[in-house]
LOFI-406989 format. One record per residue: residue number from 1; residue in three letters; chain; y, z negated, x negated of N, C-alpha, C in turn. Coordinates in steps of 0.1 Angstrom, whole numbers, plus 2048, in hexadecimal, padded with zeros to 3 digits. Example, Ala and Ser with C-alpha at 12.3 -4.5 7.8 and 13.67 -1.06 7.14 Angstrom:
BEGIN
+------+------+-------+-----+-----+-----+------+------+------+-----+-----+-----+
: resi : resn : chain : n_Y : n_Z : n_X : ca_Y : ca_Z : ca_X : c_Y : c_Z : c_X :
+------+------+-------+-----+-----+-----+------+------+------+-----+-----+-----+
:    1 :  ALA :     A : 7C7 : 7B2 : 77C :  7D3 :  7B2 :  785 : 7DF : 7B2 : 77C :
:    2 :  SER :     A : 7EA : 7B9 : 780 :  7F5 :  7B9 :  777 : 800 : 7B1 : 77F :
+------+------+-------+-----+-----+-----+------+------+------+-----+-----+-----+
# end
This chain:
BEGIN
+------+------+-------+-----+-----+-----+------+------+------+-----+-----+-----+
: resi : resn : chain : n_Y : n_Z : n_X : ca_Y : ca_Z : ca_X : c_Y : c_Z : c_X :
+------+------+-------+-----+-----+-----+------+------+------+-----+-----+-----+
:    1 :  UNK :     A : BBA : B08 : 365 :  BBE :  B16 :  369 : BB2 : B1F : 36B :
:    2 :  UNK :     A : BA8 : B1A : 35F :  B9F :  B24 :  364 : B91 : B21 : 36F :
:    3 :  UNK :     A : B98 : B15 : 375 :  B8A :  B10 :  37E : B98 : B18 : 388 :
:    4 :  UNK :     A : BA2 : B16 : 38A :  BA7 :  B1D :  397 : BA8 : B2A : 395 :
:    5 :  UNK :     A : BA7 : B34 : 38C :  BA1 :  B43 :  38D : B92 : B43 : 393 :
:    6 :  UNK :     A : B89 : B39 : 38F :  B78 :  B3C :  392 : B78 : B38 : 3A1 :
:    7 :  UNK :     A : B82 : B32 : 3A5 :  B7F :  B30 :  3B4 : B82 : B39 : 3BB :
:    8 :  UNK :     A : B8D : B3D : 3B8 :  B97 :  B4A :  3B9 : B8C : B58 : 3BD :
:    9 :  UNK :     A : B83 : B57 : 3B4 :  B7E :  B65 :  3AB : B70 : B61 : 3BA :
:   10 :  UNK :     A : B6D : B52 : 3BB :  B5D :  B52 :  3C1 : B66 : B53 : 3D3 :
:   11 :  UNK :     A : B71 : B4F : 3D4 :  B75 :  B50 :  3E2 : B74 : B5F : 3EA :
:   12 :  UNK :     A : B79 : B6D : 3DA :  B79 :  B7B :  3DD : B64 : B7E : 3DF :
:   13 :  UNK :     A : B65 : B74 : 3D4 :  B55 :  B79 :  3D4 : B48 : B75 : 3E1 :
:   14 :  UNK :     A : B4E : B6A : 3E8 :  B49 :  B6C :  3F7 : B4F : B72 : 400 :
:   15 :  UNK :     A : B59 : B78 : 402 :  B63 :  B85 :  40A : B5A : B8E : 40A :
:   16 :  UNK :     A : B54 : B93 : 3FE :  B49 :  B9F :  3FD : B3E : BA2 : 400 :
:   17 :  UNK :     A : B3C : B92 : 3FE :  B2C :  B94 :  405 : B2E : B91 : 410 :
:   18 :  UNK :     A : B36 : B8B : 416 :  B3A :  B89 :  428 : B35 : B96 : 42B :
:   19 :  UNK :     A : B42 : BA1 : 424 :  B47 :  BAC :  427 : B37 : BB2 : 426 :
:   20 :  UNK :     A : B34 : BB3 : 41E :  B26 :  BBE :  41C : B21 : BBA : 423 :
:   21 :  UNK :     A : B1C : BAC : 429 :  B11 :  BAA :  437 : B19 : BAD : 444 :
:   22 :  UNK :     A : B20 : BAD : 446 :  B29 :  BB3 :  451 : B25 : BBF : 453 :
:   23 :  UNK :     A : B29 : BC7 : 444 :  B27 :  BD5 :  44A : B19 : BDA : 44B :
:   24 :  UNK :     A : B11 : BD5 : 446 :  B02 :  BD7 :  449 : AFD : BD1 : 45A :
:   25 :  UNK :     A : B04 : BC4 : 45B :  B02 :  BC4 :  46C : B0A : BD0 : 476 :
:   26 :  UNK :     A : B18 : BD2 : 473 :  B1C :  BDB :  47B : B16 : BE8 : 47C :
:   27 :  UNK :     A : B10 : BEF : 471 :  B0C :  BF8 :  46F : AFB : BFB : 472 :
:   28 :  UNK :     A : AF5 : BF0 : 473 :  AE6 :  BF0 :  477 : AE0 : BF2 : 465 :
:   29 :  UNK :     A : AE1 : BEE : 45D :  ADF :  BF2 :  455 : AE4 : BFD : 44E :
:   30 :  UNK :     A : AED : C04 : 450 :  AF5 :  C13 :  44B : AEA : C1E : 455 :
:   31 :  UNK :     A : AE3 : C17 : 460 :  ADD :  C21 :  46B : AE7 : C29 : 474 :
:   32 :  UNK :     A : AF5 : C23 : 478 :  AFB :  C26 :  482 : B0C : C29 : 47F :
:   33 :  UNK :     A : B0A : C32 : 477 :  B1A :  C37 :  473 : B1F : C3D : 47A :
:   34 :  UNK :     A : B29 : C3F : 480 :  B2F :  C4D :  485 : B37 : C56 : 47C :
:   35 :  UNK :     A : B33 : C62 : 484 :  B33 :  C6C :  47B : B40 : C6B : 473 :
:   36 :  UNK :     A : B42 : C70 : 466 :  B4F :  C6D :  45E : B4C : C64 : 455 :
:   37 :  UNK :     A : B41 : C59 : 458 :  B40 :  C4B :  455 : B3C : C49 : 447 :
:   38 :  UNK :     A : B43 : C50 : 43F :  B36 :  C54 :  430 : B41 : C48 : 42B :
:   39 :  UNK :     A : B4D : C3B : 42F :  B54 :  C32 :  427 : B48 : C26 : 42A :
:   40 :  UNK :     A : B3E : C22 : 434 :  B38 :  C1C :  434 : B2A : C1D : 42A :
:   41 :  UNK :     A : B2A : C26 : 41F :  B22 :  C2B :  418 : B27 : C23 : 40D :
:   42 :  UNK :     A : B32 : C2A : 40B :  B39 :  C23 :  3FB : B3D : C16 : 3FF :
:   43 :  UNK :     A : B40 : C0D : 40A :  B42 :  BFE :  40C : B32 : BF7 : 405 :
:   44 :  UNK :     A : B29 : BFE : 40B :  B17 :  BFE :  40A : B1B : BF9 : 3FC :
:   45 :  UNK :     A : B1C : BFE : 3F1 :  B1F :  C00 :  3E1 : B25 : BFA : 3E2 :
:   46 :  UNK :     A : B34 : BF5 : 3E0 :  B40 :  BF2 :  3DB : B40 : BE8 : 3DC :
:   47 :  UNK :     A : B3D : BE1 : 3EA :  B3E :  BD4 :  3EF : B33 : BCB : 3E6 :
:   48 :  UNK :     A : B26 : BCF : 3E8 :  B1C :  BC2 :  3E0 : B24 : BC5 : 3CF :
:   49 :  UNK :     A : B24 : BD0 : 3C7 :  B31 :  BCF :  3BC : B35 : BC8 : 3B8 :
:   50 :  UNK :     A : B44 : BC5 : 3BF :  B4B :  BBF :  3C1 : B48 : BAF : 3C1 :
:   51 :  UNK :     A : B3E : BAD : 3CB :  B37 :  B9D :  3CF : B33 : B99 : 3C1 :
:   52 :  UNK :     A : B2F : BA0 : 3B8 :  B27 :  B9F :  3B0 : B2F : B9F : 3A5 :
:   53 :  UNK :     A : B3A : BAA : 3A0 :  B42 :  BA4 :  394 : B4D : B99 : 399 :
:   54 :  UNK :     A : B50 : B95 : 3A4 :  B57 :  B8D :  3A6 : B50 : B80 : 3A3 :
:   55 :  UNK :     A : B43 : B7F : 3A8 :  B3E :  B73 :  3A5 : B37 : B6E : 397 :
:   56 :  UNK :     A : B36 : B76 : 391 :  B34 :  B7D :  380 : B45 : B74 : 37A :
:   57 :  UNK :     A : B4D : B7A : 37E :  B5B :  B75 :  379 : B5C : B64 : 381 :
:   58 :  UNK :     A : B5B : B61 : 38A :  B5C :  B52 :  38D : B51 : B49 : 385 :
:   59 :  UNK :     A : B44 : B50 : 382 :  B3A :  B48 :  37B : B3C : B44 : 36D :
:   60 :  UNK :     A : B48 : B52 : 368 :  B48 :  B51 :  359 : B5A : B46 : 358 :
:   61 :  UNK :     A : B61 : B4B : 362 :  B69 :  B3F :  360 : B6A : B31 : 365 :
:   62 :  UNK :     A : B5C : B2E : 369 :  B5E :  B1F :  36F : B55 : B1C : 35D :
:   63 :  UNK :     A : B4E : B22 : 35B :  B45 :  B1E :  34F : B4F : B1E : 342 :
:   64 :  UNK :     A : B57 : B26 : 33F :  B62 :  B27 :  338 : B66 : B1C : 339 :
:   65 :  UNK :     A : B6B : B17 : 344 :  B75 :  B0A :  344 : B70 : AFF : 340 :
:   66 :  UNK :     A : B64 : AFA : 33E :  B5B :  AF3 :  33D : B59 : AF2 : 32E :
:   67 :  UNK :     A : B5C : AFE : 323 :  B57 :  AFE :  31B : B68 : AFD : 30F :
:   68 :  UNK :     A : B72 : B02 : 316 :  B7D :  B01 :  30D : B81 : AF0 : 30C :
:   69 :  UNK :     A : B88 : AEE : 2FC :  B87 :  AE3 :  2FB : B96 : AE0 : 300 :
:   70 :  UNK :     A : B97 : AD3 : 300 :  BA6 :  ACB :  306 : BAB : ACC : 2FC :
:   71 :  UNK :     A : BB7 : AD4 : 2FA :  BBF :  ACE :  2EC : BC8 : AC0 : 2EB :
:   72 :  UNK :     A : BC7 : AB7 : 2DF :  BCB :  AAF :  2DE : BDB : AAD : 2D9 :
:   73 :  UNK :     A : BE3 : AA8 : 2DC :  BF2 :  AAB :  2D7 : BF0 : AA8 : 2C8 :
:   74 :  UNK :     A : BE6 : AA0 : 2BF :  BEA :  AA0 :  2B0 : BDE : AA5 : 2AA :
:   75 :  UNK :     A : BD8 : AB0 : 2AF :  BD1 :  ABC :  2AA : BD4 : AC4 : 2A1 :
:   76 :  UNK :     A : BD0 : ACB : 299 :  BDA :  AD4 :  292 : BCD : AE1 : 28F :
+------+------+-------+-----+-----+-----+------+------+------+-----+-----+-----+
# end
């Protein structure tokens, strides 16, 4: 379960950085806004963020998974 959350978590976590190099090509670097354009400011922020606790949360739950043990049926 929790390697398919970490894939889950790393699949959002390249959407973001897609998304953040997108908007830095469309944008020329945040050189070429039009006027109004102050949401490409906060994407600027939000977007690497996001890339970043997403991929923070996929790193800790693939490693998680790795580290919880298999319970045995005559365990106690």
């Amino acid at each position: 379960m929790r390697r398919a959350l970490a894939v889950i978590a790393a699949f959002c976590s390249g959407f973001f950085v897609f998304y953040t190099v997108r908007l830095l090509a469309v944008t020329g670097f945040l050189t070429r806004t039009r006027p109004g354009g102050g949401g490409a400011y906060v994407g600027a922020v939000a977007f690497p963020v996001l890339a970043l606790l997403f991929g923070w949360a996929a790193w800790r739950a693939w490693r998680g998974a790795a580290r919880v043990p298999i319970a045995r049926a005559d365990s106690r």
